[in-house]
N, C-alpha and C positions, 0 to 999 in steps of 0.2 A: 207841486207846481211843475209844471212841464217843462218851461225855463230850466229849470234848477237841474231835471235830469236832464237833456239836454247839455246843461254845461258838465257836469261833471264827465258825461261820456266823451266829450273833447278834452275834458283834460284828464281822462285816463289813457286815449289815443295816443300810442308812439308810435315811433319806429318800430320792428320788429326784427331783430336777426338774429333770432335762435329761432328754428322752429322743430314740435317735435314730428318725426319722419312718419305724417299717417294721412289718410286723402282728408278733401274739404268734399263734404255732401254735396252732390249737386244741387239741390233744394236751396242748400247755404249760396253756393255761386249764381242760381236764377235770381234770387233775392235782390242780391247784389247789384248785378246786373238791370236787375229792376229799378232800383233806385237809381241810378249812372243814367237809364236812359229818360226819367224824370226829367231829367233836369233842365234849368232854364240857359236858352242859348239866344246868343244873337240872331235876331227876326226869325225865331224859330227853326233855324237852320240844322241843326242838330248832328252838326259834323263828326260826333263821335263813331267808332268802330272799335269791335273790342275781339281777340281773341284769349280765348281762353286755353289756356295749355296746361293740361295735368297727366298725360303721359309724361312718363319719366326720364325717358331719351330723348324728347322733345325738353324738358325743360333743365336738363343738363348742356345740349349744342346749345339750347339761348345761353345758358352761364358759358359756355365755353369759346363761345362764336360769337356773341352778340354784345358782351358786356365790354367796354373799353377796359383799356390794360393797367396796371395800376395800382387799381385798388384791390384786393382780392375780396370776393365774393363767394366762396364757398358754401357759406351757410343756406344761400337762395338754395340748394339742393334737398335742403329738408322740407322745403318749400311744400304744400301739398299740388297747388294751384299757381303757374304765374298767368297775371291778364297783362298782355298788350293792349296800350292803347292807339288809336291813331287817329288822322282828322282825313276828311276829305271835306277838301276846299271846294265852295260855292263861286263864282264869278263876281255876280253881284257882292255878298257880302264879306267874304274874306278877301278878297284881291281887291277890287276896287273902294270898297271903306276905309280899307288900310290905306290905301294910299293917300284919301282925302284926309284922315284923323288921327293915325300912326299907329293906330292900336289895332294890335293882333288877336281878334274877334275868335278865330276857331281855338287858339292857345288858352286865353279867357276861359271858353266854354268846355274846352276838355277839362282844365283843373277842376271847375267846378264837377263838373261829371266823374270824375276821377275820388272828388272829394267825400261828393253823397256816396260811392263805392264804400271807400275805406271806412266813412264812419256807420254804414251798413253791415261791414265788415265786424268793427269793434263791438256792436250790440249784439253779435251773433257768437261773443266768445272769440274772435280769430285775431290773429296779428296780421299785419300789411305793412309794407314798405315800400314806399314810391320808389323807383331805381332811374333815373334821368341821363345816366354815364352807360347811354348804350353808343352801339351803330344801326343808323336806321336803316341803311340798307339790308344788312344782314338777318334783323328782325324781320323785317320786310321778307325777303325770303323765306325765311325759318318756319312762318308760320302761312306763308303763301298768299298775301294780299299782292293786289295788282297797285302799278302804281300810280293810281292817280289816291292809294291811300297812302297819307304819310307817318310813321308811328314816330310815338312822343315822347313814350317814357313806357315801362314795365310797374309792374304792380305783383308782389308778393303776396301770398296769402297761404295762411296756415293753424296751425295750434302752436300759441305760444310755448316756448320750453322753458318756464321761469319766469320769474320775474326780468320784467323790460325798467331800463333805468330810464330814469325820467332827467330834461334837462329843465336849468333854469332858462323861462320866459321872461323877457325884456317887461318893466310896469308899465301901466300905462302912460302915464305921464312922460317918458322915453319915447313913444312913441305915436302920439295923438296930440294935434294939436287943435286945441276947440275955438272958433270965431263968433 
């Protein structure tokens, strides 16, 4: 039943941060990318934008320049591929909706686009790790968008090295309330 594999590929889906040090086929990242740009967005807007960085000194300055301070992140280097993501906002539906409804329409549809990535990712063998503790200016630079694009977050991708530990999921019941 399709159901069933479906669910299990999301709950094999983690994190990844060990990767082993060898590229991601382009074939695997068009894939990807394929799905991301699928996806459903508010009034079709389709605010995503994605670079892909799999040069190696390219995706060491993003770790070294772009990532916030803190937490160390080393491991992103074994990375084979990082994708940025970013939005570029519509008039109409990100500015002016948001105002009238409070909801942040291109945030919304990049997750989602982000999401169909990663779990494109996981069916293809690869690990991915959303990375959100950047600087967007810096990435912005790094990988040369102008700026009426906003980046959002980073996205890892690679060959898993090992086993990835899995966490505990809150039941449902915790969190779903049925009327």
């Amino acid at each position: 039943m399709k159901t069933e594999s479906f669910l299990h590929l999301v709950k094999r889906r983690t994190s990844c941060r060990s990767y082993e040090p060898r590229p991601v086929p382009r074939e695997h990242l068009e894939r990807m990318l394929e799905t991301a740009r699928l996806a459903p967005s508010a009034c079709n807007q389709q605010p995503w934008r994605f670079a892909v960085v799999e040069a190696a000194a390219t995706r060491t300055r993003l770790i070294d320049e772009a990532f916030l301070t803190g937490i160390p992140m080393r491991w992103a280097e074994n990375a084979g591929a990082i994708v940025a993501l970013g939005m570029e906002r519509s008039v109409i539906t990100h500015k002016i909706a948001n105002k009238i409804s409070g909801v942040d329409y291109p945030l919304l549809d990049l997750g989602i686009a982000g999401e169909h990535l990663v779990l494109q990712a996981e069916e293809l063998g690869l690990g991915t790790c959303w990375i959100g503790w950047i600087k967007p200016k810096k990435v912005r630079e790094i990988v040369g968008w102008p700026r009426s694009i906003e980046p959002v977050g980073l996205i890892t991708v690679g060959w898993p090295a090992g086993a990835r530990p899995t966490r505990e999921r809150r039941a449902l019941d915790e969190i779903v309330t049925w009327l």
